[in-house]
N, C-alpha and C positions, 0 to 999 in steps of 0.2 A: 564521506559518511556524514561529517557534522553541518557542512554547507548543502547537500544534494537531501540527502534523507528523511528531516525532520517532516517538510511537508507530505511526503508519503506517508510514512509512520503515524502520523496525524489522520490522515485521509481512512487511513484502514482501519483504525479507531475508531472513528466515529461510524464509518460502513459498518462496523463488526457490531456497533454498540457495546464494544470493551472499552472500561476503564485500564485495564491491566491486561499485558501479555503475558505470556510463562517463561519463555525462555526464548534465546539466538543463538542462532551459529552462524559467525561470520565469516568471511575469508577476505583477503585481501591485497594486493601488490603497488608497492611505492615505487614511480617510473622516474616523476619528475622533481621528488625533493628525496630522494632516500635518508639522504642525513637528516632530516629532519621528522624523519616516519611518519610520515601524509599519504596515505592511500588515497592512491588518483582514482581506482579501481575498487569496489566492492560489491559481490555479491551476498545477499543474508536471508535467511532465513527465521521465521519470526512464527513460533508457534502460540494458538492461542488456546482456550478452554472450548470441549466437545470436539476436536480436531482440525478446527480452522485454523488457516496459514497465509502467511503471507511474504510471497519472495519479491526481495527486492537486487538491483543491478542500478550502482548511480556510479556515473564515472564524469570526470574533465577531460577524459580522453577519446570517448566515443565521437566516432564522425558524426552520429546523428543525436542531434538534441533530440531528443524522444522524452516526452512526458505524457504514458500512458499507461491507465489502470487498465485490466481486464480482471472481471469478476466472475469465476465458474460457480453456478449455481445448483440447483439438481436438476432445476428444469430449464432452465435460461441460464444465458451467457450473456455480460453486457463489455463494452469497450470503451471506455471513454480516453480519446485523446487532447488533450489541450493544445496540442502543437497543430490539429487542424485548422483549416480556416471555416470549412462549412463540416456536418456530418460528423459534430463531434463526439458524439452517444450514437452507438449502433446496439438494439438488441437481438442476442440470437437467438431462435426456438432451436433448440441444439439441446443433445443430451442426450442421456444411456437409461432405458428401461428393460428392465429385468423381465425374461419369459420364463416360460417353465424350462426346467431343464431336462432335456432330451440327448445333448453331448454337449462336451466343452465348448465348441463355437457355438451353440446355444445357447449361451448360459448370460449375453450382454448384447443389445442389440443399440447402437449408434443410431439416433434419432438426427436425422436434420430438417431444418424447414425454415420458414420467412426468416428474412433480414426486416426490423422495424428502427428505420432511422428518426427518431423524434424531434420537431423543430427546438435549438436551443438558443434564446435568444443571446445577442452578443453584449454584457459588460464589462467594464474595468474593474477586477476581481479588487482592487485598493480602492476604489470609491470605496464599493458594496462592504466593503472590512471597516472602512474608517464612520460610515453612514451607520453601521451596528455599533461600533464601539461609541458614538455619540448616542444614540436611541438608547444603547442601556445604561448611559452617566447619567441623560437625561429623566429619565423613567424609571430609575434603581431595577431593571432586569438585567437576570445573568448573563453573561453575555455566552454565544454555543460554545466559545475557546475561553475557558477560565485559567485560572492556574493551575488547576487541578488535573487542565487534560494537557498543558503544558509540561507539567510535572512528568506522567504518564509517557509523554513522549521523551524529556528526557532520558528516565528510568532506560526504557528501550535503547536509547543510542549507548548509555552507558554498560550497558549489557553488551551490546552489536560492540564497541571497543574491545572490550574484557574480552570478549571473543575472539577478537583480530588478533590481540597479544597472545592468546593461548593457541593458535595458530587453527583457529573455527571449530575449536572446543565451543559445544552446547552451554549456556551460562544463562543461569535464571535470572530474570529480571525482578529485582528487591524491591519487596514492597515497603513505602510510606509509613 
């Protein structure tokens, strides 16, 4: 949770344009230090304001290093994996428009259509981090990760814990 998570928790923050979550439920399993209750394993759930969520799965144990968001939309679907090498954004035209209703299998109809792979070019995400952190020392601007969204993220992991302890009891994240 506290080595695999943050930058998720971070990412969807800023995707959502939340400062604050509302609450988590976590769950979790200690494989490889039990005595020491380190969840190698967690999945969490992260509810935000107007019903936005966000599920997370970080493990040390999974065979596949996987580092990927997928975002459902109303209208679009987007994918982004970091562990790709080319194709790392794909968006879907995917989605469910409502007809009239006439019977229950009526009443949702599953839209599919284009795959749009957009070019993204390739950096060193620690340059790009350290070349902002000099731009805003230099130039007195905020920088997009202040403490405040720092903060924000931790609140969350402290919740996603609280959670784990209570055995994925729902636990609000406290506000500031």
């Amino acid at each position: 949770l506290w080595s695999l998570a943050p930058h998720d928790v971070s990412v969807a923050l800023y995707l959502l344009g939340e400062e604050q979550a509302l609450d988590v439920s976590a769950r979790g399993s200690c494989y490889l230090q039990p005595q020491r209750g380190v969840e190698d394993v967690v999945f969490a759930t992260v509810n935000f304001p107007g019903g936005r969520m966000l599920h997370l799965h970080v493990s040390w144990l999974d065979p596949h290093k996987i580092r990927r968001i997928t975002v459902v939309g109303s209208k679009k679907m987007a994918v982004f994996d970091d562990g790709a090498s080319t194709e790392k954004l794909c968006i879907y035209d995917k989605g469910v428009e409502t007809v009239d209703y006439e019977s229950y299998g009526d009443l949702l109809t599953l839209r599919y259509g284009d795959i749009h792979i957009p070019h993204v070019p390739m950096s060193e995400p620690l340059r790009i981090e350290c070349e902002h952190f000099t731009e805003c020392v230099a130039q007195g601007k905020q920088p997009l990760t202040d403490g405040r969204s720092g903060m924000a993220v931790v609140q969350v992991l402290e919740a996603a814990q609280r959670s784990l302890e209570r055995g994925g009891a729902p636990v609000p994240v406290e506000r500031a």
